[in-house]
C-alpha positions as CSV (number, residue, x, y, z in Angstrom):
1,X,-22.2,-29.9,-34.3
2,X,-19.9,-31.9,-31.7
3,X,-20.8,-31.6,-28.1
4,X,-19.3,-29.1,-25.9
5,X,-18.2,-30.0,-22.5
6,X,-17.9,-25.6,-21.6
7,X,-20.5,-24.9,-18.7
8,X,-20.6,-20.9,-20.0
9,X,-19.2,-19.3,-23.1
10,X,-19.5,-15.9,-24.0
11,X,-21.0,-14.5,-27.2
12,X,-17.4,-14.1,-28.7
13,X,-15.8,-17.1,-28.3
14,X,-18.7,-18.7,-29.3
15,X,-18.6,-16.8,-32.7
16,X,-15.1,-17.9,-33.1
17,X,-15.9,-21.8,-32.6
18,X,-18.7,-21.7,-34.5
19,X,-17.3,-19.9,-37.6
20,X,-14.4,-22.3,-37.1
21,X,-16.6,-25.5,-37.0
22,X,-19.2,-24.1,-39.7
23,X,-16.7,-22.8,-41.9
24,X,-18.8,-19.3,-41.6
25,X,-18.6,-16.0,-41.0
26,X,-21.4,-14.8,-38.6
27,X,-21.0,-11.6,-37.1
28,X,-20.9,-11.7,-32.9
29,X,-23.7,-9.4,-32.8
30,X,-25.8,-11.9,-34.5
31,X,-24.7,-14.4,-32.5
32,X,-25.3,-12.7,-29.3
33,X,-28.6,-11.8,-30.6
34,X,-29.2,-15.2,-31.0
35,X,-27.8,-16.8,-27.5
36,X,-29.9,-14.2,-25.6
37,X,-33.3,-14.6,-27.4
38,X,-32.8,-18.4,-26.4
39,X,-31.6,-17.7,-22.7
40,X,-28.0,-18.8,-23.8
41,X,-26.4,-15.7,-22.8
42,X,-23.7,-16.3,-20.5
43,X,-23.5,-14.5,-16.6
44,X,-21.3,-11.4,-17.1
45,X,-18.8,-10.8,-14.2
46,X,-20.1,-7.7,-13.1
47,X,-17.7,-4.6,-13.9
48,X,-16.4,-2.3,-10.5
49,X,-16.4,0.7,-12.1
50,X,-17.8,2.6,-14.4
51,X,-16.7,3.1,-17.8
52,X,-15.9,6.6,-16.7
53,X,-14.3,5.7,-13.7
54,X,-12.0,3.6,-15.5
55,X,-11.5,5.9,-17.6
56,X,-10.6,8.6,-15.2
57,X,-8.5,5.5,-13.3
58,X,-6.3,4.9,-16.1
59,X,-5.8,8.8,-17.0
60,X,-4.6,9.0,-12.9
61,X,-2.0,6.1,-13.5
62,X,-0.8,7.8,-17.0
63,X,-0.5,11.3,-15.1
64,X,1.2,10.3,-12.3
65,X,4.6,11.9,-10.7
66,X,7.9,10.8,-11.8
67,X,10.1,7.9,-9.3
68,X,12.3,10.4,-7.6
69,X,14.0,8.3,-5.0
70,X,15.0,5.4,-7.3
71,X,15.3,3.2,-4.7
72,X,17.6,5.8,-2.8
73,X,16.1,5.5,0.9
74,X,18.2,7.6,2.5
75,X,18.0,11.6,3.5
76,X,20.9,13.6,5.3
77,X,18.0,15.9,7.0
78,X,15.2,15.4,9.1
79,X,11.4,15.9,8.2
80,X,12.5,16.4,4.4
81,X,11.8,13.0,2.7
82,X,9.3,10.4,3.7
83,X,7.7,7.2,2.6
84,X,4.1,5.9,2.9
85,X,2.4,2.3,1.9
86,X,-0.6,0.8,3.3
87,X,-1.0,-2.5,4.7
88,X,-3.7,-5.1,5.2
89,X,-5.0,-6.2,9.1
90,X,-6.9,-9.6,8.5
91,X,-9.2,-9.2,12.0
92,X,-12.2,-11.4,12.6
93,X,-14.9,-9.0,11.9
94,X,-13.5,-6.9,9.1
95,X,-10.3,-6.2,7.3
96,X,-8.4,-2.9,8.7
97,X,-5.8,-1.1,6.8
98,X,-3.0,0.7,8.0
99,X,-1.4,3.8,6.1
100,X,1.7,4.8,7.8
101,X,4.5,7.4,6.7
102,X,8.3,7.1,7.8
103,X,10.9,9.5,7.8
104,X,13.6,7.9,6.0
105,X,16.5,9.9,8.2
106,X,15.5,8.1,11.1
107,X,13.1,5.2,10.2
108,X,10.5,6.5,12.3
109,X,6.7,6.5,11.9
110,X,5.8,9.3,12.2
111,X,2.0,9.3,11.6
112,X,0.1,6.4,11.1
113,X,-3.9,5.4,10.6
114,X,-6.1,2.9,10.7
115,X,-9.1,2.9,8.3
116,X,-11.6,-0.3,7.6
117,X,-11.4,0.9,3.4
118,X,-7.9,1.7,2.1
119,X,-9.1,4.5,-0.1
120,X,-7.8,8.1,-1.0
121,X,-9.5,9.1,2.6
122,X,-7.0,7.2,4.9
123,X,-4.0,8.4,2.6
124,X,-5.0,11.8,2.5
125,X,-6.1,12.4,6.1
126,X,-2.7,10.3,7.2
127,X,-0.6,13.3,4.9
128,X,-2.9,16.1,6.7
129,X,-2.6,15.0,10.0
130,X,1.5,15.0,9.1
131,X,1.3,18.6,7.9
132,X,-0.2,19.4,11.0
133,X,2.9,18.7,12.6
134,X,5.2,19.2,10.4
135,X,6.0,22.2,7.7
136,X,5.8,19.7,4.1
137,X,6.7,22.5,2.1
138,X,9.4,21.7,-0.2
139,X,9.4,18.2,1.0
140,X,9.1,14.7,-0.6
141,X,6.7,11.9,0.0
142,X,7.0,8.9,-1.7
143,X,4.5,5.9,-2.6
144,X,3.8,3.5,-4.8
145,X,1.8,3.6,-7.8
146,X,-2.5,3.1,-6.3
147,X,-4.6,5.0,-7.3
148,X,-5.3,6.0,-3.5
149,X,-2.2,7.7,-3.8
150,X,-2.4,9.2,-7.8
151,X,-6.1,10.8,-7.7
152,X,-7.3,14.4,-7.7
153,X,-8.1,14.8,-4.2
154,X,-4.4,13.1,-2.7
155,X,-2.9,15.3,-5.3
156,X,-4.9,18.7,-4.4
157,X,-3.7,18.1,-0.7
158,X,0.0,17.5,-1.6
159,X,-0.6,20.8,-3.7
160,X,-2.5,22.6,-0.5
161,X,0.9,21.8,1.6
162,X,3.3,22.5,-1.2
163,X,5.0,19.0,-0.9
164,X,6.3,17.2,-3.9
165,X,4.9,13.9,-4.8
166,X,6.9,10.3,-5.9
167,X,5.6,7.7,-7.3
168,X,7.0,4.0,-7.8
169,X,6.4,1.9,-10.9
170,X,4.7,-0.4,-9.1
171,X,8.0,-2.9,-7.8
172,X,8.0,-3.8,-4.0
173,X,11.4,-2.9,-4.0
174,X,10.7,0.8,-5.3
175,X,9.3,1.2,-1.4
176,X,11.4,-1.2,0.2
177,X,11.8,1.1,3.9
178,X,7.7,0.6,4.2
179,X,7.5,-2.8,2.7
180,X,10.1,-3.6,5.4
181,X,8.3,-2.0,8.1
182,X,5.0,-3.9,7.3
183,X,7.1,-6.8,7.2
184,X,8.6,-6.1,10.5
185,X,5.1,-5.3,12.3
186,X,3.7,-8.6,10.7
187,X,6.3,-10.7,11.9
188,X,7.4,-9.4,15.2
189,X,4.5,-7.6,16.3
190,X,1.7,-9.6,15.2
191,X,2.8,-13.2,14.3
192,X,4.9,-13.4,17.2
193,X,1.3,-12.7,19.5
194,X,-0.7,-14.3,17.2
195,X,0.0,-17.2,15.6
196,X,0.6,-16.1,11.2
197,X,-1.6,-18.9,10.1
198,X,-4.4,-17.7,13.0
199,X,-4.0,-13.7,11.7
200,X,-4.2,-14.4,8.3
201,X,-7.7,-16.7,8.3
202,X,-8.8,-13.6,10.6
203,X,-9.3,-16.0,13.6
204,X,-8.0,-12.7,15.9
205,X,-10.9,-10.1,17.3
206,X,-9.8,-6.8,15.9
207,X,-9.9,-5.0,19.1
208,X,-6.9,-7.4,19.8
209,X,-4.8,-6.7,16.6
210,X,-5.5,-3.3,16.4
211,X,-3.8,-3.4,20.0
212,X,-0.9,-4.9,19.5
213,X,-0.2,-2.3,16.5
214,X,-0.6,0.5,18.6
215,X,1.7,-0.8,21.1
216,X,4.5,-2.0,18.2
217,X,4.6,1.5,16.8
218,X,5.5,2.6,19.6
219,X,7.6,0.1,20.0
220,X,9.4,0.7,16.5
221,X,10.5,4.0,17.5
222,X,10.6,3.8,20.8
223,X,12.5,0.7,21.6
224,X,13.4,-1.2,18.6
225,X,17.3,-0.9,18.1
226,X,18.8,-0.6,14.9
227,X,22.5,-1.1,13.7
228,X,22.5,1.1,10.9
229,X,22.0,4.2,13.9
230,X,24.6,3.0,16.1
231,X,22.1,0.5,17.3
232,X,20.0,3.6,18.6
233,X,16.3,3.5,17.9
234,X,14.6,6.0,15.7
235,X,13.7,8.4,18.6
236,X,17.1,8.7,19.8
237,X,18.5,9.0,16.7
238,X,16.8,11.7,16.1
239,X,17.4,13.3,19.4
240,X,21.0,13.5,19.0
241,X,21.1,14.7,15.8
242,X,17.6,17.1,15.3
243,X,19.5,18.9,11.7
244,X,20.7,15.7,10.2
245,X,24.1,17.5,10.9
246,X,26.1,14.7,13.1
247,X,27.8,11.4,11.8
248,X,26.8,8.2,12.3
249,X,29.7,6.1,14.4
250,X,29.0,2.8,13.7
251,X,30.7,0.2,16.6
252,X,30.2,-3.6,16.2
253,X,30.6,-4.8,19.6
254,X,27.6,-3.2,21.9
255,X,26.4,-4.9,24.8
256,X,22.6,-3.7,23.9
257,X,19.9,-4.2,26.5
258,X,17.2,-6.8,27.1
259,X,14.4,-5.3,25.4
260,X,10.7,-6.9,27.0
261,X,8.5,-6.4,24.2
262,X,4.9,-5.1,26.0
């Protein structure tokens, strides 16, 4: 037999090579039989779930709600359709994950958590702590395709308030409004402080980061001007037009003001 140069090989490729170089047929049972009475047996990468769980994972994804935006981020109304993604806060003692959920008439975040797992929990106590404030009934909340967002208990909650689920394929650009919002926080609210290369090797305390995001959410809707609203920000935007029922004048020249950002 020629020598091998593999540090580890499992008990089925090493079937296939040695059929191939022996001209045999062994079965891969008896060949595993035989690398593990002689301590051969290669480490296995250890699985994260359950076979169950995977199971269960993969009947979630197969089950999930139809796209019903289609890349359509806009809404005529008010508190009616809203989009929610979770991003990642490298901090220096432990990663933190932020859920948030706009409302795409006017951009704004409207409720937003911070959670040190991004699990179903953070999504589904972010949705609950919107229908606290909000009637969802009959309304539309989109995502993409995690399973945080696709299991049983997300899913009974979005029942409990009578709101209708969407689901991406799994694209960025099937969430763009959030994905441009975390962009947006990363860049000018954390980067900007920061440093990028000192946020993302998590060389920042978290009581600092989770600071500054606080501060730029309020920010975002408070301060943050955008063109596509007459260069008002999300708040006001709202505030002039509460029932979606005003146009939108756009004007290119605007002397805007000096926003300090805190």
């Amino acid at each position: 037999m020629q020598e091998h140069t593999c540090f580890a090989i499992g008990y089925r490729p090493m079937t296939a090579m040695i059929n191939e170089e022996f001209k045999t047929n062994f079965n891969k049972k008896r060949i595993r039989r035989i690398m593990v009475d002689n301590n051969l047996a290669s480490i296995v990468r250890p699985r994260k779930y359950t076979p169950e769980q995977y199971k269960k994972r993969k009947q979630m994804k197969l089950d999930k709600p139809k796209d019903l935006l289609k890349r359509n981020f806009f809404s005529g109304t008010p508190r009616k359709v809203y989009v929610e993604d979770i991003t990642y806060l490298y901090c220096f003692e432990r990663m933190h994950y932020l859920n948030t959920i706009m409302d795409l008439f006017n951009k704004e975040i409207v409720v937003w958590k911070i959670s040190t797992s991004p699990d179903s929990i953070l999504c589904t106590e972010t949705v609950r702590e919107l229908s606290f404030r909000y009637d969802l009934a009959g309304c539309i909340i989109h995502t993409d395709g995690g399973t945080s967002y696709v299991n049983k208990m997300y899913m009974g909650l979005m029942n409990e308030v009578k709101a209708t689920a969407s689901v991406s394929v799994g694209c960025c650009y099937d969430n763009a409004s959030e994905e441009s919002f975390n962009s947006i926080l990363k860049t000018e609210g954390l980067y900007n402080w920061f440093g990028k290369t000192k946020f993302k090797d998590r060389r920042v305390r978290e009581g600092e980061v989770l600071q500054k995001v606080v501060k730029f959410i309020h920010r975002y809707n408070h301060k943050r001007r955008k063109k596509q609203f007459n260069w008002e920000t999300p708040v006001e935007h709202y505030e002039r037009n509460p029932k979606g029922t005003l146009p939108i004048v756009y004007t290119e020249q605007l002397t805007l003001p000096v926003v300090v950002v805190e």
